[in-house]
N, CA, C and O of each residue as an XYZ file, in Angstrom:
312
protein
N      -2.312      3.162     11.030
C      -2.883      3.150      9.703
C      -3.240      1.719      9.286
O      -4.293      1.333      8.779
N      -2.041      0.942      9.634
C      -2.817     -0.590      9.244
C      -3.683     -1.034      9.829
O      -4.590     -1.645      9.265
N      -3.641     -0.875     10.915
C      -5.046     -1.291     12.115
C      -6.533     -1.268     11.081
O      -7.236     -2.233     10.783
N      -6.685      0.047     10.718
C      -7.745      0.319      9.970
C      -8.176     -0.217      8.858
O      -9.374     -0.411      8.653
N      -7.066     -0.569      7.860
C      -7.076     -1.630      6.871
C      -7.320     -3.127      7.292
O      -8.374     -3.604      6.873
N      -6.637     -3.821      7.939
C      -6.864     -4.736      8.619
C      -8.487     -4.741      9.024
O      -9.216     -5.537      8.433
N      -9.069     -3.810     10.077
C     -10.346     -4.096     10.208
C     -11.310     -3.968      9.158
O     -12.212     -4.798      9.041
N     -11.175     -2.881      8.297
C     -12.136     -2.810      6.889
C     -11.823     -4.087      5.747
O     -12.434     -4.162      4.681
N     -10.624     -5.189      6.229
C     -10.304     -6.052      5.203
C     -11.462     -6.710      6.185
O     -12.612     -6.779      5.752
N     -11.179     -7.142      7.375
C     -12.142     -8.006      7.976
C     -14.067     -7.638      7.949
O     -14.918     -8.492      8.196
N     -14.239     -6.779      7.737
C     -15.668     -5.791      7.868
C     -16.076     -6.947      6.331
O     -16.917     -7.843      6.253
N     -14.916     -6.348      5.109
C     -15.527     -6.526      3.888
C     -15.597     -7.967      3.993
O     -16.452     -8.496      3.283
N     -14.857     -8.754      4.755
C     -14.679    -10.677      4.899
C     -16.104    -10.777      5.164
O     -16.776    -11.346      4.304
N     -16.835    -10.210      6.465
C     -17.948    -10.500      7.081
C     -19.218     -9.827      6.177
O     -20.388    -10.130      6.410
N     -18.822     -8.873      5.115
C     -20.000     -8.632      4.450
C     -20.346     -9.933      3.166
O     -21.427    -10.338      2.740
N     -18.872    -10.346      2.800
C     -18.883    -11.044      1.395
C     -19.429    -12.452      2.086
O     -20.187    -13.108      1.370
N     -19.190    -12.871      3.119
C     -19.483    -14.666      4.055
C     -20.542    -14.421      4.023
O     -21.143    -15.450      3.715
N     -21.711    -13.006      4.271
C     -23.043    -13.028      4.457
C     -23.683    -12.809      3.203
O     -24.807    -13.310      3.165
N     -23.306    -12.189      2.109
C     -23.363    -12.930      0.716
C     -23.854    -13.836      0.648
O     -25.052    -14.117      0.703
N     -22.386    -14.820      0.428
C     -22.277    -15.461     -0.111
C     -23.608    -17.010      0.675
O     -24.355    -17.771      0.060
N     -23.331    -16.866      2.248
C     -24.541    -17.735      2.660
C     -25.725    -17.070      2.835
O     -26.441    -17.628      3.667
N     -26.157    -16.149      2.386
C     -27.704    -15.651      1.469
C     -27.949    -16.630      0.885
O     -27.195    -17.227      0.116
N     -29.501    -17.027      1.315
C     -30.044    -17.471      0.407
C     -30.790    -17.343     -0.939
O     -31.521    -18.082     -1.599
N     -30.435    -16.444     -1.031
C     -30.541    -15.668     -2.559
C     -29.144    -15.467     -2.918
O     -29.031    -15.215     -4.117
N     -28.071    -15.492     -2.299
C     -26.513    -15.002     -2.502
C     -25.647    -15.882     -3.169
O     -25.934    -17.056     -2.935
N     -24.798    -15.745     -3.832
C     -24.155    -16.520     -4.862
C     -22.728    -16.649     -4.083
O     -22.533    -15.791     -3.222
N     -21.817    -17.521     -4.266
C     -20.595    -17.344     -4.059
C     -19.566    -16.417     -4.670
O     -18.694    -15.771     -4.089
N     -19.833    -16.481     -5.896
C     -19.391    -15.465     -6.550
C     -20.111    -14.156     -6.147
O     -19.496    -13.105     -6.323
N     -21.050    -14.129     -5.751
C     -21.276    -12.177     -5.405
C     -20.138    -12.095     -4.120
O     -19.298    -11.215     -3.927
N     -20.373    -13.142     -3.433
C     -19.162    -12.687     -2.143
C     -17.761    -12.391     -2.065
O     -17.080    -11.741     -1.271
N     -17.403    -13.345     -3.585
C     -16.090    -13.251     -3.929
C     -16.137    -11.410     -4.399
O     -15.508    -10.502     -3.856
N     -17.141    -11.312     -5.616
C     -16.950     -9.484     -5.978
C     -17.445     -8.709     -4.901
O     -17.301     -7.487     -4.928
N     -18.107     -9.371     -3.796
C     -18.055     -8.311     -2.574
C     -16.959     -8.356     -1.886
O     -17.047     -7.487     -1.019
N     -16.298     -8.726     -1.835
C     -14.626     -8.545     -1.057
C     -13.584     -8.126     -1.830
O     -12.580     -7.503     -1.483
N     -13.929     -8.550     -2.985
C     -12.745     -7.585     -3.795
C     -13.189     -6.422     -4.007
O     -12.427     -5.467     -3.857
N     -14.611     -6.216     -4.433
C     -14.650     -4.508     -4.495
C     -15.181     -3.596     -3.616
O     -15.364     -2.382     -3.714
N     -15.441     -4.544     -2.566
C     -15.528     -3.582     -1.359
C     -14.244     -3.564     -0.304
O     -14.005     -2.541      0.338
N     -13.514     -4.644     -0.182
C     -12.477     -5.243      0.840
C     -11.306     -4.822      0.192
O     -11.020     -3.652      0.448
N     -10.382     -5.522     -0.718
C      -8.857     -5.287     -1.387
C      -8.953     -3.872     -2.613
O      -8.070     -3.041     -2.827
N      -9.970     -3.941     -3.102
C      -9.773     -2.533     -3.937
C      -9.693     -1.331     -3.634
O      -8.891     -0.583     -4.194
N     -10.572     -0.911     -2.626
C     -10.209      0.411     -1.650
C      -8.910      0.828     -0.612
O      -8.174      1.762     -0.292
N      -9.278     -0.893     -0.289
C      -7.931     -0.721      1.059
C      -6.467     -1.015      0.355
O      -5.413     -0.781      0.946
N      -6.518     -1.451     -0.721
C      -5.422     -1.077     -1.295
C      -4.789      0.230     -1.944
O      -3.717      0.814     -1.782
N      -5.897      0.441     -2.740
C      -5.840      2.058     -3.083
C      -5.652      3.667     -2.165
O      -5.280      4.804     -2.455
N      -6.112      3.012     -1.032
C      -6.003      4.333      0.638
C      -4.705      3.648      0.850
O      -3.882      4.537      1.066
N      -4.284      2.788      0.880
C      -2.527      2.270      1.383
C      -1.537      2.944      0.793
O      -0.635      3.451      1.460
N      -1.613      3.057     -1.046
C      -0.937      3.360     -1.489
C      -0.714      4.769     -1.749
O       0.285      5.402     -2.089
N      -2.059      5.127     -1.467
C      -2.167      6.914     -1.413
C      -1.552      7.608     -0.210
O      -1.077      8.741     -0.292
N      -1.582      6.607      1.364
C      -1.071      7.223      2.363
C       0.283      6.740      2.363
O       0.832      7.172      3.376
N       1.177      5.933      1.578
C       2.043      5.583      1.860
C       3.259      6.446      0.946
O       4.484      6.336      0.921
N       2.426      7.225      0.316
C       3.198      8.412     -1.014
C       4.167      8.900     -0.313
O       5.280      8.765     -0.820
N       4.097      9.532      0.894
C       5.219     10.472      1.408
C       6.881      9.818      1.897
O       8.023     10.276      1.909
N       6.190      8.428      2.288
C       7.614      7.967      2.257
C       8.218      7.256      1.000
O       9.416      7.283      0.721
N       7.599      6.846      0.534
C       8.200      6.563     -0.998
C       8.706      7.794     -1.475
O       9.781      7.657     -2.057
N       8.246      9.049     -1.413
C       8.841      9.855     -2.027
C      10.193     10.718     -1.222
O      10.760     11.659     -1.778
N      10.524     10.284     -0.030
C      11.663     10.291      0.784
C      12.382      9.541      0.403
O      13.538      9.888      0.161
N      11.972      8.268      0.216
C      13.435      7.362     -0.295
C      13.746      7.088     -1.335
O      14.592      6.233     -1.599
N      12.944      7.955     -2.380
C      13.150      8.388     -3.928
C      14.193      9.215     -3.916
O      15.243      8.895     -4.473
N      13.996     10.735     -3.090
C      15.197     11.939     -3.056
C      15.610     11.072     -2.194
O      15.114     10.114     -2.788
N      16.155     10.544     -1.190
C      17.385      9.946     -0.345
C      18.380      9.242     -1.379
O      19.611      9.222     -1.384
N      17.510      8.707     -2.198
C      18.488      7.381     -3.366
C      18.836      8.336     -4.717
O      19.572      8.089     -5.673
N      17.874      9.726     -4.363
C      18.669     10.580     -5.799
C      20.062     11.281     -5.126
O      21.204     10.955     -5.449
N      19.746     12.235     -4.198
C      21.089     12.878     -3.323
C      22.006     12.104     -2.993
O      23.087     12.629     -2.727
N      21.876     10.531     -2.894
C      23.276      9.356     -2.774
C      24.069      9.267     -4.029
O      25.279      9.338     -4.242
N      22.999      9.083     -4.826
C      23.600      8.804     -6.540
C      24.215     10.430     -6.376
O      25.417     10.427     -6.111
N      23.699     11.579     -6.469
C      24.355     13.033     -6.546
C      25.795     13.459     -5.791
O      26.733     14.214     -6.050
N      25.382     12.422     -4.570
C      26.555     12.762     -3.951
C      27.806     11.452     -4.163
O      28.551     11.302     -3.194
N      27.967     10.810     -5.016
C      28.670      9.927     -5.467
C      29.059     10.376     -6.633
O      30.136      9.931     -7.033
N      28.436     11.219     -7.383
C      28.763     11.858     -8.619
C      29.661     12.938     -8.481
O      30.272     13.385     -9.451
N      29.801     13.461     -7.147
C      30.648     14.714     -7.003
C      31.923     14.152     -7.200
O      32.259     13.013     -6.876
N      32.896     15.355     -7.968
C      34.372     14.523     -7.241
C      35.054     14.651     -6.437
O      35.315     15.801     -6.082
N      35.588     13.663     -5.853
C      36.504     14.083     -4.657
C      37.664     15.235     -4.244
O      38.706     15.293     -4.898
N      37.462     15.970     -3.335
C      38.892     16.891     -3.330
C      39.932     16.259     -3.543
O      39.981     15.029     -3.511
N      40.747     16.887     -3.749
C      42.300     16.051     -3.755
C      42.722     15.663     -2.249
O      42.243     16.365     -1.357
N      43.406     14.818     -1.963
C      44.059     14.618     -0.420
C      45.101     15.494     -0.319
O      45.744     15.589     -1.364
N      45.470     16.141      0.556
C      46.712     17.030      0.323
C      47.315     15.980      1.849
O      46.850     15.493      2.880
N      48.690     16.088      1.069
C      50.084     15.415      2.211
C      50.686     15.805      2.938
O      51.871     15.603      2.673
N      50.531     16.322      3.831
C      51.025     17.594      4.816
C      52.148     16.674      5.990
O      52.725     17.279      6.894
């Protein structure tokens, strides 16, 4: 999954550098071509594919707290 981010961060690097050395191209268009083509998407697909384990170690850290809340049997002394 990162592989893919990684290359679409680099794709959007090489679209915003050709921007920006356009000769019609501004530096600043290259800068808003990498942020809104490069870090705004690939951040947003990261955090969308990364839901399922966040939400594992959400219930893992609720059932710890649950199971710390139980009370203990008694020890019996045999």
């Amino acid at each position: 999954m990162y592989i893919v981010a990684i290359a679409w961060i680099y794709v959007a690097l090489m679209m915003s550098v050709a921007e920006a050395t356009n000769t019609n191209g501004t530096v600043l268009g290259g800068i808003v071509t990498f942020i809104l083509y490069g870090i705004l998407p690939t951040s947003i697909i990261i955090y969308i594919m990364d839901a399922p384990r966040r939400r594992r170690n959400r219930l893992a850290r609720e059932r710890e707290a649950f199971e710390a809340a139980l009370p203990k049997p008694p020890e019996s002394k045999l």
